[in-house]
C-alpha positions in Angstrom: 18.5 10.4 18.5 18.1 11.8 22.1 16.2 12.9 25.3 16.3 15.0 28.1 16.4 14.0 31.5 13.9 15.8 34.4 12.9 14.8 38.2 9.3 15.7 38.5 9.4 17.7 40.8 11.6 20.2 38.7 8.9 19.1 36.3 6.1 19.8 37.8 7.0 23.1 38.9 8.3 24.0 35.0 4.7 23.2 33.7 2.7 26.5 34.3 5.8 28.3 33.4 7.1 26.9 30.1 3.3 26.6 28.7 3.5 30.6 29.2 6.0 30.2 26.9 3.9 29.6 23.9 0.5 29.6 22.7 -2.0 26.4 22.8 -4.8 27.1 20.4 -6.6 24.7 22.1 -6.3 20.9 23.7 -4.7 18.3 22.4 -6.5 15.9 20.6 -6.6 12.7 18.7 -5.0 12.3 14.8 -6.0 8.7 13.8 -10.2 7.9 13.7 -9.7 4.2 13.7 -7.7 2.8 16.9 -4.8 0.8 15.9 -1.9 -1.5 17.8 1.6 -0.1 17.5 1.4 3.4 15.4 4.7 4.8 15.4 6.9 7.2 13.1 4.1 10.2 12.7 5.3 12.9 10.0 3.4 16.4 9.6 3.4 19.1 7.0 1.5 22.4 7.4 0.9 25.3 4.4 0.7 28.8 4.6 -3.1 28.8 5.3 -2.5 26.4 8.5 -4.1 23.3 6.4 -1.6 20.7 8.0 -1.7 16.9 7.5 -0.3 13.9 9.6 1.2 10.7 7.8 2.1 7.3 10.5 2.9 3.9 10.2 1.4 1.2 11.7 2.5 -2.5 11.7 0.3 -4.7 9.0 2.0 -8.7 9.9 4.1 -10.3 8.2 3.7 -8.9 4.5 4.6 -5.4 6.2 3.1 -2.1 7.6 0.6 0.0 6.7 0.5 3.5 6.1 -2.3 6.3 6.6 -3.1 10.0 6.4 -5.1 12.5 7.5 -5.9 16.0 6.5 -7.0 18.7 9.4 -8.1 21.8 9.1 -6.6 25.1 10.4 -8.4 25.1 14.4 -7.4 21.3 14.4 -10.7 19.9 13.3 -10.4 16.9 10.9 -11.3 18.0 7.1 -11.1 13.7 6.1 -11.1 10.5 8.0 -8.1 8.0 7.7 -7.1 7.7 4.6 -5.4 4.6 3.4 -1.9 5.7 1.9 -0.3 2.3 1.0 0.3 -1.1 1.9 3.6 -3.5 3.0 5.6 -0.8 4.1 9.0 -1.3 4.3 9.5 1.1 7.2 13.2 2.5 8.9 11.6 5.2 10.2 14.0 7.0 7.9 11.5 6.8 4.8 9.1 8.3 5.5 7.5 11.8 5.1 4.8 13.9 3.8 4.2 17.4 2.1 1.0 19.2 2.0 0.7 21.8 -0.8 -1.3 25.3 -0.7 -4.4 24.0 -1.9 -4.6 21.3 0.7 -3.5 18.1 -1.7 -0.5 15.9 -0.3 2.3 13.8 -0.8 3.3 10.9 1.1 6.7 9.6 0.3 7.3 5.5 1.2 9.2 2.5 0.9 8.1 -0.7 -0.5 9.8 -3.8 -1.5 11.7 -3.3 -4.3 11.1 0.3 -4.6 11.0 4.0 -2.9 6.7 5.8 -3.9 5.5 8.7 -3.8 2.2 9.4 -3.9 0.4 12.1 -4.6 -3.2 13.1 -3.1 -6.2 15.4 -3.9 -7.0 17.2 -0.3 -9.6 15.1 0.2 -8.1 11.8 -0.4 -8.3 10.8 -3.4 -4.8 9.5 -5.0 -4.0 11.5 -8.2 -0.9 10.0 -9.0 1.4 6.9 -8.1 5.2 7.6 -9.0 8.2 5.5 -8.5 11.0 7.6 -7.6 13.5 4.7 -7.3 13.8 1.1 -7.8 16.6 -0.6 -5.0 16.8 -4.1 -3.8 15.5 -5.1 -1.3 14.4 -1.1 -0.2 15.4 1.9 -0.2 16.4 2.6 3.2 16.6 6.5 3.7 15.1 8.7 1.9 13.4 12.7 2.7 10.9 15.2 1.1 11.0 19.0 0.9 8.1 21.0 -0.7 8.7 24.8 -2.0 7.4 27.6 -3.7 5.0 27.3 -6.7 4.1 24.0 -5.6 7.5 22.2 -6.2 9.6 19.6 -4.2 12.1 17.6 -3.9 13.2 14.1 -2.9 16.6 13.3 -1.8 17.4 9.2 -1.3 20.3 6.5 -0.3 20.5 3.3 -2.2 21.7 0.3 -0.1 24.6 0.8 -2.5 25.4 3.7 -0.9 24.8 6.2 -4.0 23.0 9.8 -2.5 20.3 10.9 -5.5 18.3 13.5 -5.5 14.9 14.6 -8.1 13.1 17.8 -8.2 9.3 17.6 -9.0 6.6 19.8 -10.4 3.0 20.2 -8.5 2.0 17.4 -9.7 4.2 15.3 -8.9 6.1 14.9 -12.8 9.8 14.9 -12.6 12.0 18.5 -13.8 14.6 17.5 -15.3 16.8 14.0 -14.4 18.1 12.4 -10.9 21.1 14.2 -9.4 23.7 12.1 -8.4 24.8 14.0 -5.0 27.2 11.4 -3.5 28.4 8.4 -5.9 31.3 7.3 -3.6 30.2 3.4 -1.5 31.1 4.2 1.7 28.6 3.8 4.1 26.1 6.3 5.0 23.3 7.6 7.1 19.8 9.1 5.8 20.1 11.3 3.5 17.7 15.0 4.6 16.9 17.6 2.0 15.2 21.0 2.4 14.0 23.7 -0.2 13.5 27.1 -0.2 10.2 29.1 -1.7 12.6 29.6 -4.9 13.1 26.2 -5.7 17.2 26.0 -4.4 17.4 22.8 -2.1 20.3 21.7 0.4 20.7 17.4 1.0 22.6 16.7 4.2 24.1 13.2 4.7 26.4 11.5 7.2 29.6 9.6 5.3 31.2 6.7 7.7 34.9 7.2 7.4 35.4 4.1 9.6 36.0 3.6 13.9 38.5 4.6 16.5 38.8 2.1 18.9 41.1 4.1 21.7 38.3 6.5 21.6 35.6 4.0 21.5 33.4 5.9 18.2 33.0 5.8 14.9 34.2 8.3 12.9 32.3 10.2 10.3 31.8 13.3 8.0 28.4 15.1 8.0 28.4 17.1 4.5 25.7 19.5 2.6 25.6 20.6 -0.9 23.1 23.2 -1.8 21.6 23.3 -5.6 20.0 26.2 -7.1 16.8 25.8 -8.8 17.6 24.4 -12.1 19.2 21.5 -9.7 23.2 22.5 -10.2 25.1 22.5 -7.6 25.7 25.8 -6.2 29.6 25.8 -4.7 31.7 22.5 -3.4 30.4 19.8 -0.4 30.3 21.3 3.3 31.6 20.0 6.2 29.4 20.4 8.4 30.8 18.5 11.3 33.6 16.1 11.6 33.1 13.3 13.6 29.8 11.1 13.8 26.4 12.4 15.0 22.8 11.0 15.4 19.5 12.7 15.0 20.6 14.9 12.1 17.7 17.1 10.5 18.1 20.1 8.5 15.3 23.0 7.0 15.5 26.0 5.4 14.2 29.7 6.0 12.9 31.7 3.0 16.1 33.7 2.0 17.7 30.2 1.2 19.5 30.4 4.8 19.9 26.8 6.7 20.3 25.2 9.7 21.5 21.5 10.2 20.9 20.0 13.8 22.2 16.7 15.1 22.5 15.0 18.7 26.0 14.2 19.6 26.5 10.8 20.6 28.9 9.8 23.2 32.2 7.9 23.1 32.1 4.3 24.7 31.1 5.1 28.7 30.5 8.5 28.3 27.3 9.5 30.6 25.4 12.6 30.9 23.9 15.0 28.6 25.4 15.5 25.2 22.3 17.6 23.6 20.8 18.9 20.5 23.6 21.2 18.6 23.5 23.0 15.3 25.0 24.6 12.6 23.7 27.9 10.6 24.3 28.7 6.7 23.9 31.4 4.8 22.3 30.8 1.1 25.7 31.2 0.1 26.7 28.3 1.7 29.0 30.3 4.6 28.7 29.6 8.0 26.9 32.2 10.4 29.0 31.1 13.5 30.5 28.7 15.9 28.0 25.2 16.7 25.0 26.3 19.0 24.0 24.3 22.0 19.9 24.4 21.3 18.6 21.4 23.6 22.4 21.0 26.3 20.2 18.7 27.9 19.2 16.1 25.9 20.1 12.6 26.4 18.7 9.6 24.3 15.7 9.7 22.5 13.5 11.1 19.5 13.9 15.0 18.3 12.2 17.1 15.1 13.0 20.5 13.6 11.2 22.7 11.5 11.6 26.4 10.3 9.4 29.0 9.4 10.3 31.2 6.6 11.7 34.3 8.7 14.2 31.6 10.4 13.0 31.2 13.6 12.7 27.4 14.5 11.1 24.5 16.1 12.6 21.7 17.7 10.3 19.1 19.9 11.8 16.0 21.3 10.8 13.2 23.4 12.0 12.4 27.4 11.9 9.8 29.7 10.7 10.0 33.5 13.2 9.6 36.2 11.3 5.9 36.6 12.1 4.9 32.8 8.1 4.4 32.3 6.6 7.8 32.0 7.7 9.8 29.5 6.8 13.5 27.8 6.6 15.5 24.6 8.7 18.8 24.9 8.8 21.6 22.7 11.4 24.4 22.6 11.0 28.0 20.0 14.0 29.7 18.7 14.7 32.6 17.1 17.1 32.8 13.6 20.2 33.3 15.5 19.5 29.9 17.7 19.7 32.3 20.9 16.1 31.2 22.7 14.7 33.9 24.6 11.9 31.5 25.7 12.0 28.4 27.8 11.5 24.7 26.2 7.8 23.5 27.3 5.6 20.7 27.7 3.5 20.2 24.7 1.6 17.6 26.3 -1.4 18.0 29.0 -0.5 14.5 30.1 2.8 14.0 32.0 2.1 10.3 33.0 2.1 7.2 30.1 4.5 6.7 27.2 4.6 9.3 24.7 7.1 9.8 22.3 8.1 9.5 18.8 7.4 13.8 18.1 7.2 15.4 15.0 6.8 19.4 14.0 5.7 21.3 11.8 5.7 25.2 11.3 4.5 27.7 8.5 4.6 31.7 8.1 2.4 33.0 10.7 3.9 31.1 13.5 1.4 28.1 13.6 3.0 25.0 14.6 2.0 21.4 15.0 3.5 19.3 17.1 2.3 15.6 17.0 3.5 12.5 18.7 2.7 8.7 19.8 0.5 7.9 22.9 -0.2 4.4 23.1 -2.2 2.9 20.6 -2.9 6.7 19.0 -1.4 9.4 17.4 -1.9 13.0 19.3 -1.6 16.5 18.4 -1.3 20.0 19.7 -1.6 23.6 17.8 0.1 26.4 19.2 1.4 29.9 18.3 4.3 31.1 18.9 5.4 33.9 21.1 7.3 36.3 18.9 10.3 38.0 20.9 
């Protein structure tokens, strides 16, 4: 995970440029109703009609944390108040996410002890079904959730065995078919990330530790993808997507099956300065569309998000510190599909004094995104458009 580094002043004079770069559609405003200590890793999902819904943890004592929802309307109003998504969380800030489906109901995907749920909401709150994807002892530790077309979606999850599985569900949350077994090998592993297209075909990313070299002070790694089709085969062998070890990795997928997987690089032992957000581009077929692209150079330690709409342009928001360590800001940056922007990055906050961090994106087909993020003791949000080319 990363962050990029500012003075104000170069701030300060950036702010009435990069908001020209995009769109508010309106102020920023609250997420959660109730104000609550501590509310960190916020997820959102937004459909087609700009229905979008916001998922956070928040820390419950001893017996674990606590998870909540809530659904918002298209101009940012609220269309429920907090809704109470589950109890003793076992939170990594890898297992969590959320998926809101074109008529407005929900999924939350979780952790527990014992177990990785998934439950699945009616748009205004009510639960309609509890499933358990997985059982692992004592958690499941990573874990992601991609909806698609005609309402389906799939889960992709790591065991603390180190076994990758993956399950494609219907709209109402019943399984299609059996678990996929994407990675059976025991070496240790990071997340996994999974994204599906409107057809039903699905990419999982994961990061395979191959061990450390101590001359160069870093661990090495493989970061691989295997794409499915939608009867959940695999569609060609494993990718390589990069070849040494990464942090931040997220993937998503545009509407003709195309991906992109981005990842922060991390730094050998003493290595300073930026090292930034990079990425790779796929084709549905699984070949790459070019060399690695530097999307955020600057980036240096901290929090980042992607999302993609279905004509392949892209979001990716991150979090960065103030030259002081204190203050710190929510950016936002739009690209096109090729990964070239032709915009600059921006501040999607109106505050640029306090401690917010922790962002999360979302973007559907008309160019509506959502960017959300931790401000203190609440959640905030922002709608914007983006600036087509």
């Amino acid at each position: 995970m990363k962050r990029v580094r500012l003075s104000f002043p170069v701030l300060f004079f950036l702010i009435p440029f990069a908001l020209a770069a995009q769109l508010p559609l309106g102020p920023q405003f609250r997420v959660n109703h109730d104000p609550t200590p501590d509310l960190m890793s916020p997820r959102v999902a937004i459909n087609a009609s700009g229905d979008f819904v916001v998922l956070w943890y928040g820390f419950g004592g001893s017996s674990g944390g606590i998870l909540h929802a809530r659904r918002f309307r298209p101009d940012g109003r609220p269309a429920t108040d907090d809704i109470r998504v589950a109890d003793q969380i076992v939170s990594t800030n890898e297992n969590l996410e959320v998926a809101i489906q074109d008529d407005g109901s929900f999924l939350a995907l979780f952790s527990v002890t014992g177990a990785l749920k998934l439950r699945h909401f009616a748009p205004d709150g009510t639960l309609l079904r509890d499933v358990q994807v997985a059982a692992g002892a004592p958690f499941v530790p990573g874990a992601s959730l991609s909806s698609g077309g005609n309402g389906r979606f799939v889960v992709a999850w790591r065991l603390l065995s180190e076994e990758v599985f993956a399950r494609v569900y219907g709209p109402d949350a019943t399984p299609l078919g059996p678990r996929i077994t994407v990675d059976a090998t025991s070496q240790p592993k990071y997340r996994p990330l999974v994204a599906m297209g409107p057809r039903g075909e699905f990419v999982v990313v994961w990061q395979t530790l191959l061990g450390a070299d101590p001359s160069a002070g870093r661990l090495l790694a493989n970061l691989q993808a295997q794409r499915y089709g939608p009867g959940s085969l695999p569609r060609g062998e494993k990718i390589l997507v990069s070849d040494h070890f990464v942090g931040g990795i997220n993937v998503a997928e545009d509407g003709a099956g195309n991906f992109l997987v981005a990842w922060a690089e991390v730094p050998s032992a003493g290595g300073g300065g930026p090292h930034g957000i990079h990425g790779r581009r796929f084709s549905a077929a699984g070949a790459s569309l070019g060399a690695v692209l530097p999307l955020v150079p600057s980036f240096v330690n901290g929090y980042a998000a992607l999302a993609m709409a279905p004509d392949g342009s892209f979001v990716i928001a991150w979090d960065s510190p103030g030259p002081d360590g204190f203050d710190q800001n929510v950016f936002a940056q739009v690209f096109p599909a090729s990964g070239v922007p032709r915009r600059p990055a921006f501040l999607a906050s109106q505050k640029v004094s306090g401690i917010q961090r922790y962002p999360w994106v979302a973007i559907n087909g008309q160019g509506r995104f959502v960017v959300v993020w931790a401000d203190s003791g609440d959640l905030v949000g922002r709608l914007f458009k983006a600036r087509r080319p």
